[in-house]
MILUMTOR-753065 format. One record per residue (C-alpha): residue number from 1; residue in one letter; y, x, z. Coordinates in steps of 0.1 Angstrom, whole numbers. Example, Ala and Ser with C-alpha at 12.3 -4.5 7.8 and 13.67 -1.06 7.14 Angstrom:
REM residues 2
<1, "A", <-45, 123, 78>>
<2, "S", <-11, 137, 71>>
This chain:
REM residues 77
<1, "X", <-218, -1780, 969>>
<2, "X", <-213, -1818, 969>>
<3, "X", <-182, -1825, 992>>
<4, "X", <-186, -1839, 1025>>
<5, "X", <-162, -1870, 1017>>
<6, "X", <-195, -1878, 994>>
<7, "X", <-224, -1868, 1021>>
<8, "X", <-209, -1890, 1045>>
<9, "X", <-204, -1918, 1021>>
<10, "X", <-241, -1912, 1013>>
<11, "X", <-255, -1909, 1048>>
<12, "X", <-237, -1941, 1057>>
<13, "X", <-250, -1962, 1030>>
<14, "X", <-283, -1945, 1033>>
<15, "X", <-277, -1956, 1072>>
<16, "X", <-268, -1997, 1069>>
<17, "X", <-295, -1996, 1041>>
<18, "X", <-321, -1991, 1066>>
<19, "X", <-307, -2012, 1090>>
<20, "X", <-309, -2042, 1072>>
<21, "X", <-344, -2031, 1057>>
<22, "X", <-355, -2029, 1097>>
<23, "X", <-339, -2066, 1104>>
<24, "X", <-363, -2075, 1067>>
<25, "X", <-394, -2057, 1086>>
<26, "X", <-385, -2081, 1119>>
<27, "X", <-387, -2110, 1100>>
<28, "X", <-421, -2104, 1078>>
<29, "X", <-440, -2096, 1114>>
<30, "X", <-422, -2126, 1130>>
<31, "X", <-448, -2149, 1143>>
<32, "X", <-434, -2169, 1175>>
<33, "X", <-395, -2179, 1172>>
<34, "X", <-398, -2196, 1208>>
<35, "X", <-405, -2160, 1223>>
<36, "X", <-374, -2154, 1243>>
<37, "X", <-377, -2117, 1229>>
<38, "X", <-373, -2128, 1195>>
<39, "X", <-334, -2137, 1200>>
<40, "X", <-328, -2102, 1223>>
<41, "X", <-345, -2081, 1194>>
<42, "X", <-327, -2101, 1164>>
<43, "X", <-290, -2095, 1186>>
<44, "X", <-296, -2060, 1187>>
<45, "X", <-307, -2057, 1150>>
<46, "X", <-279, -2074, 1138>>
<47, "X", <-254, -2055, 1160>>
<48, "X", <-271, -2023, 1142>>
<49, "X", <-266, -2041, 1109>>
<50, "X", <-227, -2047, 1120>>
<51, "X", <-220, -2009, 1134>>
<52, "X", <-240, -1999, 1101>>
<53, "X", <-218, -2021, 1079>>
<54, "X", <-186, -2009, 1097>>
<55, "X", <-193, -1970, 1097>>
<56, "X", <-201, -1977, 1062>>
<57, "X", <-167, -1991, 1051>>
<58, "X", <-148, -1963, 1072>>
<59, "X", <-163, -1944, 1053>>
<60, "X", <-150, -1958, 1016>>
<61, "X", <-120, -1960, 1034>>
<62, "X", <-119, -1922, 1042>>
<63, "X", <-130, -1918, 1009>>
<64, "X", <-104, -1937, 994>>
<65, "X", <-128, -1965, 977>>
<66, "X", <-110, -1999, 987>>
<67, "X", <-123, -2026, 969>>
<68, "X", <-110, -2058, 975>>
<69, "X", <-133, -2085, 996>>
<70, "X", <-150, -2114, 979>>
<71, "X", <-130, -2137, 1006>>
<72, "X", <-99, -2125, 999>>
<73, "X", <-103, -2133, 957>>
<74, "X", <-84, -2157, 940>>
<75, "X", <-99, -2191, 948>>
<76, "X", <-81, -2211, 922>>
<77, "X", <-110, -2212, 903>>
């Protein structure tokens, strides 16, 4: 049986995957940015994109997977 360190890490990339895939299908049936609605539905798609994101890096984290963040790379370059 795969271990459950591995289902979760695979549920939660499995779970910001389809968040950002729902903020893609927001914008390809976007039609009127001046509807007030637009900004309410985009804030609460990308505060599902952020939860997603963070769930998803708890979840390396519990796993042990740390890789370090582009930001933080040498910028000497």
């Amino acid at each position: 049986m795969t271990d459950k360190t591995i289902l979760a890490l695979r549920e939660a990339a499995a779970a910001y995957a389809e968040a950002v895939r729902t903020t893609q299908r927001f914008f390809d049936r976007l039609e009127d940015t001046t509807d007030p609605s637009v900004l309410v539905e985009y804030a609460n798609l990308v505060e599902r994109e952020k939860e997603a994101a963070e769930a998803r890096l708890d979840a390396l984290e519990a796993a042990g997977i740390e890789v370090p963040s582009i930001d933080e790379s040498d910028s000497d370059n």
